[in-house]
C-alpha positions as CSV (number, residue, x, y, z in Angstrom):
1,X,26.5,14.3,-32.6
2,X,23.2,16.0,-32.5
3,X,21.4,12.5,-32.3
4,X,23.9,11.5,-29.1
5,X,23.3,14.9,-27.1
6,X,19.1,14.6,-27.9
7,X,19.6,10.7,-26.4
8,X,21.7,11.7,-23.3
9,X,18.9,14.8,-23.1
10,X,15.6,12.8,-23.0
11,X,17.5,9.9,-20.7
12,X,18.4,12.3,-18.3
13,X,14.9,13.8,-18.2
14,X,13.1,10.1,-17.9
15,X,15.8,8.8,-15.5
16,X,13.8,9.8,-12.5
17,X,10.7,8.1,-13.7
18,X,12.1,4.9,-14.6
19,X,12.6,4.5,-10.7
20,X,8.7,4.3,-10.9
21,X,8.2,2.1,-13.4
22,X,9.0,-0.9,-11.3
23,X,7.0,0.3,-8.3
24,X,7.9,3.3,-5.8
25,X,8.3,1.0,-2.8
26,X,10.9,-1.2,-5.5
27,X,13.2,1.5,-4.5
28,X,13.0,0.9,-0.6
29,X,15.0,-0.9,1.5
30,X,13.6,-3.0,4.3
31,X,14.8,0.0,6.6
32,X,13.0,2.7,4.7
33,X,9.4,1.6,6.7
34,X,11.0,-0.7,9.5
35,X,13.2,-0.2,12.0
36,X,14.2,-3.0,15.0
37,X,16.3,-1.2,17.3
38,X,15.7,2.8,16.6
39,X,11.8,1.9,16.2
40,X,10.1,5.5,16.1
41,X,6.8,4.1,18.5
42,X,6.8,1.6,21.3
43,X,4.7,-0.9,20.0
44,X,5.4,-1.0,16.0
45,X,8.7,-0.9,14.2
46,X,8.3,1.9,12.4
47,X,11.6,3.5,11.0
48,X,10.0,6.7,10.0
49,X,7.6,8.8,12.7
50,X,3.7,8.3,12.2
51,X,2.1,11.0,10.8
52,X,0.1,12.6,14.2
53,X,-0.8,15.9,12.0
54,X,-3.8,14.5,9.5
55,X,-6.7,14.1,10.7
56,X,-9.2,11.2,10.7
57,X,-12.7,13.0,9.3
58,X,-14.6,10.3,11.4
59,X,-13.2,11.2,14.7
60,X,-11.4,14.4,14.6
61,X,-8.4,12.2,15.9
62,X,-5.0,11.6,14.4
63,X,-4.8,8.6,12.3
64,X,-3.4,5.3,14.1
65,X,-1.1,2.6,13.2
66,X,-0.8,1.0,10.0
67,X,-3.0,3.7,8.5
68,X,-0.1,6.7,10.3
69,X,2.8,5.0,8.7
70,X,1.6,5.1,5.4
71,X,0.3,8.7,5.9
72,X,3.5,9.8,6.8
73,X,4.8,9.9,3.0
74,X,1.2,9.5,1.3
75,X,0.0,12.8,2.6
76,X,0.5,16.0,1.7
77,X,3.1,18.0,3.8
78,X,0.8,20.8,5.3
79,X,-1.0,17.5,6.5
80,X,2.2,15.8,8.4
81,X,3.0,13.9,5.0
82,X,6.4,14.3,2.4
83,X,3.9,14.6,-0.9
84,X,4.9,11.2,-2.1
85,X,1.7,10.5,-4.2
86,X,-0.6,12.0,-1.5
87,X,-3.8,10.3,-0.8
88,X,-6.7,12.4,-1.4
89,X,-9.0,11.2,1.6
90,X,-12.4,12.5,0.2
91,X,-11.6,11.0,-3.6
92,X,-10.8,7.6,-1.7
93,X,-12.1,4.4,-0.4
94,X,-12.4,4.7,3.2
95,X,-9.3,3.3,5.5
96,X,-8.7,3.1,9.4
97,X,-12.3,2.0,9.6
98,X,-13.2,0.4,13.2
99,X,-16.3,-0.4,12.9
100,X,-17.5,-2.1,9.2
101,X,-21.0,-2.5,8.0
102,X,-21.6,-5.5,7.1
103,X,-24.8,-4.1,4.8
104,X,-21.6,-2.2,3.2
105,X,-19.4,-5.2,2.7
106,X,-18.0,-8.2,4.4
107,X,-14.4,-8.0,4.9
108,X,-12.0,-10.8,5.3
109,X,-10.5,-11.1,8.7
110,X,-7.0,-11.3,6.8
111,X,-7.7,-7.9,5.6
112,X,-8.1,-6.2,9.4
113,X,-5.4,-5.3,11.6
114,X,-6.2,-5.5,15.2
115,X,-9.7,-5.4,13.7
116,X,-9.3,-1.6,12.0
117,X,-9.7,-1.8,8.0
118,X,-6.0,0.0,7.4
119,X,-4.2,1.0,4.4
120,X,-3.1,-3.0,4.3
121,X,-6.6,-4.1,3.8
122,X,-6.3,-3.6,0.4
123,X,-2.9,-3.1,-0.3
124,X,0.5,-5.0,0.9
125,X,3.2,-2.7,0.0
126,X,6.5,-5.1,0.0
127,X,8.2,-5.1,-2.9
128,X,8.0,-8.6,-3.5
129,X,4.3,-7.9,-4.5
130,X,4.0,-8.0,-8.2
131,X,0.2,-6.5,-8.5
132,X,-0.8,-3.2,-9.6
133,X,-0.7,0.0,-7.0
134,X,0.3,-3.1,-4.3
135,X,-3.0,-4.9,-4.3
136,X,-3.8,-8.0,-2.7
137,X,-5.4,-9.8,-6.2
138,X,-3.7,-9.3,-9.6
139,X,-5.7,-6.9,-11.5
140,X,-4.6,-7.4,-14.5
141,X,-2.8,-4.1,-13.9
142,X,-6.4,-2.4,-13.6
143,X,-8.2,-3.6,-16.2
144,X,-10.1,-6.3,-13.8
145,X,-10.9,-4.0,-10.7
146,X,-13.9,-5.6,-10.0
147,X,-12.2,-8.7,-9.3
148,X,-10.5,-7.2,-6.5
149,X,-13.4,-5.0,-5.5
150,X,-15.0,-8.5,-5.1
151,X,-13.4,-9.5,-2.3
152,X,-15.1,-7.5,0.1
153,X,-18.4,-6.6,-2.0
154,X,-19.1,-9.7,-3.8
155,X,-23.2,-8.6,-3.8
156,X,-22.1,-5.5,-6.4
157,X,-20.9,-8.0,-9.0
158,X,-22.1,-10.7,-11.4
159,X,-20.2,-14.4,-9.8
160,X,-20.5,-15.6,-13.3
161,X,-17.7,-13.4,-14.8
162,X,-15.2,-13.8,-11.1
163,X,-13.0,-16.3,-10.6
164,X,-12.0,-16.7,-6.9
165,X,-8.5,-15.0,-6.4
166,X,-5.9,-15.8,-3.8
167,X,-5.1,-12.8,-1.5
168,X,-1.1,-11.9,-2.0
169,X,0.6,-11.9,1.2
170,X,4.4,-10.7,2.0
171,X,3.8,-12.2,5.7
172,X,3.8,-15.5,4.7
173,X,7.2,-16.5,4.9
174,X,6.3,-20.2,3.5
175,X,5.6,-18.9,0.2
176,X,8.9,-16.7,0.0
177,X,12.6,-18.8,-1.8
178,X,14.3,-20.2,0.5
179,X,17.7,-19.6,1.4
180,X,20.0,-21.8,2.5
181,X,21.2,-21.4,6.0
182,X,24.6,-19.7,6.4
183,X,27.2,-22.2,7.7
């Protein structure tokens, strides 16, 4: 009996991480990010409204597009965010960048929206993504960062040891199953 309650104790206390262990977005329905016909700006579908409160340290404006939506749940709350694993701006690479260097590195024009380097440069946050943290190139769940780090900075690594990876892409509807058509 002791053995059963210790079991149902320790499940009860891991159940909320196992929701993690697939992926946080695993857990999201379609309507979660998107809406179609209750679409929180003009322009995007966005189920959820931007975050206008955090500020961009570049130019002391609110953060735009993409870069907003993801803000609105990676960002702390005093920052216009719910705390869902906040970004830390000034521990991470740079996002909603206009204007790259190309001394810097040499980004791939699949990786820009609108021409901004967003939150979707690097990662594509569908569920149907199997990498680790949502990247665009398997990793081997981190321990081949520079493979990704590669794409865009391919003069800070050695060519020998990188194999050319395919960038992941949810937007590519030719690579998805298909599904046979209702009749």
């Amino acid at each position: 009996m002791k053995k059963v309650l210790l079991f149902l104790l320790v499940a009860s206390l891991a159940a909320p991480f196992a929701a993690l262990a697939a992926g946080a977005h695993d857990e999201l329905e379609c309507t979660g990010c998107h809406s179609i016909h209750t679409a929180k700006q003009e322009k995007l579908i966005f189920a959820v409204p931007v975050n206008t409160k955090d500020i961009n340290p570049r130019t002391k404006l609110p953060y735009t597009s993409i870069t907003a939506l993801c803000l609105s749940c990676h960002e702390d709350a005093d920052k216009g965010g719910q705390g869902i694993i906040p970004i830390k701006g000034h521990m991470s690479h740079p996002f909603n960048i206009k204007n790259i260097n190309p001394k810097i590195a040499n980004v791939p024009a699949s990786s820009l929206r609108d021409g901004v380097f967003d939150c979707v440069g690097c990662h594509d946050p569908h569920p149907s993504n199997p990498n680790y943290r949502y990247l665009l190139v398997d990793t081997q769940k981190g321990a081949k960062m520079d493979v990704f780090c590669s794409v865009c900075h391919s003069s800070k690594v050695d060519p020998k040891s990188l194999d050319k990876q395919p960038l992941f892409s949810s937007m590519d509807q030719r690579k998805g199953p298909v599904v046979p058509a209702l009749k």
